[in-house]
C-alpha positions as CSV (number, residue, x, y, z in Angstrom):
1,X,116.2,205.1,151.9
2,X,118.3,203.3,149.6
3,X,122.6,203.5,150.6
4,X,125.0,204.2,148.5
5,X,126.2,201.2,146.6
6,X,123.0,199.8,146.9
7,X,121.5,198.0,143.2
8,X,118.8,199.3,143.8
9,X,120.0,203.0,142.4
10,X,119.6,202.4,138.9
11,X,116.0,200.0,139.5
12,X,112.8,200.9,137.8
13,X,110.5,201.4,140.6
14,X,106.9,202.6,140.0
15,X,104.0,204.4,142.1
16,X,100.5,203.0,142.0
17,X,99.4,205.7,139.6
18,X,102.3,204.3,137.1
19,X,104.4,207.3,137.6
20,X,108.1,206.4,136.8
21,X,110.1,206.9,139.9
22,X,113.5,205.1,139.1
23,X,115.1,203.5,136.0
24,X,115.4,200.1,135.3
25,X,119.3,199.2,136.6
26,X,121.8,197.2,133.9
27,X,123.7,194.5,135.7
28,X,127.2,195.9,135.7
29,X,130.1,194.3,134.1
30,X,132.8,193.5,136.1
31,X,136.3,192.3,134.8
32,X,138.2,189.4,135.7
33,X,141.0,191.1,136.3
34,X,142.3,189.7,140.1
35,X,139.1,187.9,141.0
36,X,138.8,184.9,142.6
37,X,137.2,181.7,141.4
38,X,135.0,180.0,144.0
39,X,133.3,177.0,144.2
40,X,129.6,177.1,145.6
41,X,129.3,174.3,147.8
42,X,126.0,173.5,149.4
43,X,127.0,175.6,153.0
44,X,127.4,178.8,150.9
45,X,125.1,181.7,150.4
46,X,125.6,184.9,148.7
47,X,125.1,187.3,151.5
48,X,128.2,185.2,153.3
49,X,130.3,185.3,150.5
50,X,129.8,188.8,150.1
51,X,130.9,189.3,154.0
52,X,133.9,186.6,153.3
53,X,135.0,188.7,149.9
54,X,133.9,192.5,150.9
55,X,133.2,192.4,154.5
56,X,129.5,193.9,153.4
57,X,126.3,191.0,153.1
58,X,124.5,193.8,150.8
59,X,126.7,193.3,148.0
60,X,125.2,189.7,147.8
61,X,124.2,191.0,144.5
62,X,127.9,192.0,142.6
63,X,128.4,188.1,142.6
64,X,125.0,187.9,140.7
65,X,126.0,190.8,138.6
66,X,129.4,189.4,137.7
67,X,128.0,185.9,137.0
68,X,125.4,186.5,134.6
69,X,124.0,183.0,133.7
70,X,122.1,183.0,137.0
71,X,119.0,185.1,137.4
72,X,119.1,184.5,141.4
73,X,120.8,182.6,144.1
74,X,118.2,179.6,143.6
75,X,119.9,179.0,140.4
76,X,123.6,178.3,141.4
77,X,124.2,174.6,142.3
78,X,126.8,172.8,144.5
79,X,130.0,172.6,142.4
80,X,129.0,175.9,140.2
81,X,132.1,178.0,140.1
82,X,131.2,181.1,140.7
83,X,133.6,184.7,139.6
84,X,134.0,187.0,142.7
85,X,135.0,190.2,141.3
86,X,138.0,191.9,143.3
87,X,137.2,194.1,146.5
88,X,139.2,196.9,144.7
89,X,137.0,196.8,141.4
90,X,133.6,196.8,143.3
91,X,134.8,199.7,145.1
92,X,136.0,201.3,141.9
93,X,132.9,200.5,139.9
94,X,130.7,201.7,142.7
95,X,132.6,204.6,144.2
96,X,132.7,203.3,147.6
């Protein structure tokens, strides 16, 4: 089952016959309108900063989304400074 909110809603996902069962998701844009700047230290992770910013680890991914010039978590170093898109505009862009 895949929750509401998840990133996973808009993914191309395909059977083993190569039927088409979901389209391929866009990241979303987010403004930077009230967010925070943070600075990725070597303690962090994404699924904490996503509890620390929006009290949910599953939005791990909005930090992704909102900082496009990393492909994954692997990618961000210590001292990276990292856009956290505001709790209210998540919810907005998401309909939570």
């Amino acid at each position: 089952m895949i929750y509401k909110g998840s990133r996973y809603t808009r993914t191309s996902l395909y059977d083993r016959g190569g039927t088409l069962l979901f389209n391929q998701r866009n990241r979303i844009s987010f403004g930077k309108k009230n967010c925070v700047i943070h600075t990725y230290s070597e303690a962090d992770r994404l699924d904490n900063l996503a509890v620390k910013y929006y009290g949910n680890p599953q939005l791990y991914w909005v930090i992704l989304d909102a900082n496009p010039q990393y492909r994954c978590e692997l990618d961000i170093k210590k001292g990276d400074r990292l856009i956290i898109p505001s709790y209210e505009e998540v919810r907005e862009c998401l309909n939570l």
